[in-house]
PLY file of the C-alpha trace (Angstrom):
ply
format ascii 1.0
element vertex 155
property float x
property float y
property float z
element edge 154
property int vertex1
property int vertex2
end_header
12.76 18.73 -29.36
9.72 17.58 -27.62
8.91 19.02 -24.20
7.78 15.75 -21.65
5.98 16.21 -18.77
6.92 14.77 -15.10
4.67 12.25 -15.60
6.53 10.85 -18.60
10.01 11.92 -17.39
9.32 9.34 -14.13
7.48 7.09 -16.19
4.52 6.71 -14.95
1.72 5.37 -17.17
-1.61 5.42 -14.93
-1.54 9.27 -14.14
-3.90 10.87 -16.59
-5.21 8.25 -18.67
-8.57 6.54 -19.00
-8.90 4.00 -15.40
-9.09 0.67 -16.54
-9.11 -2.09 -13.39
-7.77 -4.87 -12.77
-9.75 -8.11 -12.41
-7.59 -9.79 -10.02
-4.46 -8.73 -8.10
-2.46 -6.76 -9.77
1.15 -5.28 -8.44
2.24 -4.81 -12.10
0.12 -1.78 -11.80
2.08 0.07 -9.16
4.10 2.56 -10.58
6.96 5.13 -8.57
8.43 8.38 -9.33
11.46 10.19 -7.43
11.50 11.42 -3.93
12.32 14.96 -4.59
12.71 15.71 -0.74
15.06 13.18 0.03
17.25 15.14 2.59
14.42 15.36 4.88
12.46 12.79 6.56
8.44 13.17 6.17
5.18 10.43 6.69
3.02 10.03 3.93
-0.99 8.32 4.44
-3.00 7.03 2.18
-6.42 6.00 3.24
-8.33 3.79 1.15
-11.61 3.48 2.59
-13.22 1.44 -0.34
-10.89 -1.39 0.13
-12.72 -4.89 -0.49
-11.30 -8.33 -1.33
-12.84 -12.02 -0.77
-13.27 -14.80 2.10
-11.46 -17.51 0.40
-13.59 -19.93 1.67
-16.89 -18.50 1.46
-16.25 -15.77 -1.70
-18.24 -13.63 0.43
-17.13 -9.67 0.27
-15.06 -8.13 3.01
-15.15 -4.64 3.55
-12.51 -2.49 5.21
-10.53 0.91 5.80
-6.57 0.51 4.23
-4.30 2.64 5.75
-0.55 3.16 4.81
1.78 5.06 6.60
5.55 5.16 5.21
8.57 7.37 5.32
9.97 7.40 1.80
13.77 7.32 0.63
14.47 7.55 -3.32
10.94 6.11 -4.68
7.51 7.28 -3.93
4.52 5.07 -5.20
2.11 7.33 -7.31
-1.66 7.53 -5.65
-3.03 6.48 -8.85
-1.39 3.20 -9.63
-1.69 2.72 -5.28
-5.49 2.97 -5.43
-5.49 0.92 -8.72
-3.62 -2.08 -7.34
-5.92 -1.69 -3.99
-9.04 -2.03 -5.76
-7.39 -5.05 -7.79
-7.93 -7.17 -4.66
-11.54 -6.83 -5.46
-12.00 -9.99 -6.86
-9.26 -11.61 -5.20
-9.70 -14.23 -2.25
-7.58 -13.92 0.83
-7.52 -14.02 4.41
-7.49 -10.41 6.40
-3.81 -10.79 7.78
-2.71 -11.88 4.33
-4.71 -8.45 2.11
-2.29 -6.53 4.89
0.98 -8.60 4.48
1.07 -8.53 0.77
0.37 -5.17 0.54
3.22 -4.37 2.09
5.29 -6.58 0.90
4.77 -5.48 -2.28
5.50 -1.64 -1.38
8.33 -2.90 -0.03
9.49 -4.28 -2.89
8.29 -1.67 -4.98
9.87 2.00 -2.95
12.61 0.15 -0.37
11.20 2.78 1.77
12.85 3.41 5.16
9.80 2.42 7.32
6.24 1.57 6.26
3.11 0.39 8.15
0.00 -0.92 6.98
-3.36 -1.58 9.21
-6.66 -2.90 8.09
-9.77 -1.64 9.34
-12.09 -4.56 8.65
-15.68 -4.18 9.31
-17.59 -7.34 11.19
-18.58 -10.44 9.57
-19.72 -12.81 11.85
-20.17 -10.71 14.63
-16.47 -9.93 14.89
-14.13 -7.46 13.97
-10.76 -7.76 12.67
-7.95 -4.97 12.30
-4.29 -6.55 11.26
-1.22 -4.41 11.67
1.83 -5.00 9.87
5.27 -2.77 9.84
8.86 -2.54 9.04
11.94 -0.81 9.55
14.62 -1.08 7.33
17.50 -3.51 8.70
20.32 -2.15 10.71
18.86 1.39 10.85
17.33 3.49 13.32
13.68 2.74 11.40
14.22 -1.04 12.09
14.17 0.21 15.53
10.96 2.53 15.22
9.58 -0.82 13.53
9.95 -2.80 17.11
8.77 0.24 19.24
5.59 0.66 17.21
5.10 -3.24 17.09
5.69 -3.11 20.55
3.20 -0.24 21.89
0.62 -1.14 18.94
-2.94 -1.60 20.35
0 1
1 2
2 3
3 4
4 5
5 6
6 7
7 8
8 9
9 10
10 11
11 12
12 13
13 14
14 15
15 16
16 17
17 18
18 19
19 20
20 21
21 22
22 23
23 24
24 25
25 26
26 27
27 28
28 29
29 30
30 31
31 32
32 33
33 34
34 35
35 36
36 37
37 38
38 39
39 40
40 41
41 42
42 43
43 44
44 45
45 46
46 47
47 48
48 49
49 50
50 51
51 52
52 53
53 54
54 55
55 56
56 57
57 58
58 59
59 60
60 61
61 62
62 63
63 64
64 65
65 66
66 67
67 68
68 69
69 70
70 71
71 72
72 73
73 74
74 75
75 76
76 77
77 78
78 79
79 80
80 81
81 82
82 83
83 84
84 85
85 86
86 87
87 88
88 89
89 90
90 91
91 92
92 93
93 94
94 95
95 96
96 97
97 98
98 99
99 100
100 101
101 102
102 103
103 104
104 105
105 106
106 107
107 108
108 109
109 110
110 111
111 112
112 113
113 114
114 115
115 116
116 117
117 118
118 119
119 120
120 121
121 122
122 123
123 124
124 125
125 126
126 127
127 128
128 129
129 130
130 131
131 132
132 133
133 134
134 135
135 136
136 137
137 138
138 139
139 140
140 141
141 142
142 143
143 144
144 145
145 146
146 147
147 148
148 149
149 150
150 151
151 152
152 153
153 154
């Protein structure tokens, strides 16, 4: 019988293979594996200083700082397949507050994690700076409730 790794076991694809990016945004590449601490409660961050994406109007680069704070339940998204559907905005044209809404969107759709934030860290353009903040807090739960605290007291 043939011995599989964790990698193939959880079925993730990116992890050890050859990089290849996406041209345009991509959430087909964001893979998960299993939460194997799931009777505690722990933060993961994930930085992604190299984010860039497009002005829609102008196509002009905009550079900025992602970061992602969540607290996982069963599914975990592999740091691979995160930074290569990060760097698939690259090409893509959107608005600040939209890079930061999808992306979470899309983790939530991809982990159903109990609470996840996501800030962007944009640098200036225009002589202004701008850093959206998203969150959630899964409904009916004591992390719905974190959600509206750190919403509330975010600066």
């Amino acid at each position: 019988m043939e011995n599989k790794t964790n990698r193939e076991i959880d079925g993730l694809t990116a992890l050890g293979r050859k990089t290849e990016y996406k041209s345009d945004y991509a959430p087909e590449v964001l893979e998960t594996f299993v939460n194997r601490h799931q009777d505690n409660d722990y933060w993961v961050r994930f930085n992604c200083p190299e984010f860039t994406s497009l002005c829609p109007i102008t196509g002009q680069p905009d550079f900025a700082e992602i970061r992602i704070s969540y607290i996982p339940d069963v599914r975990m998204v592999e740091s691979k397949s995160l930074k290569l559907y990060l760097f698939s905005f690259r090409n893509h044209g959107d608005f600040h507050e939209d890079c930061v809404n999808t992306i979470m969107k899309d983790l939530i759709r991809l982990m159903d994690p109990k609470y996840i934030e996501v800030t962007g860290i944009f640098t200036p353009r225009g002589g202004i700076s701008i850093y959206p903040y998203a969150n959630y807090g899964r409904p009916g739960t004591k992390w719905e409730a974190l959600a509206e605290k750190r919403m509330e007291l975010h600066e």
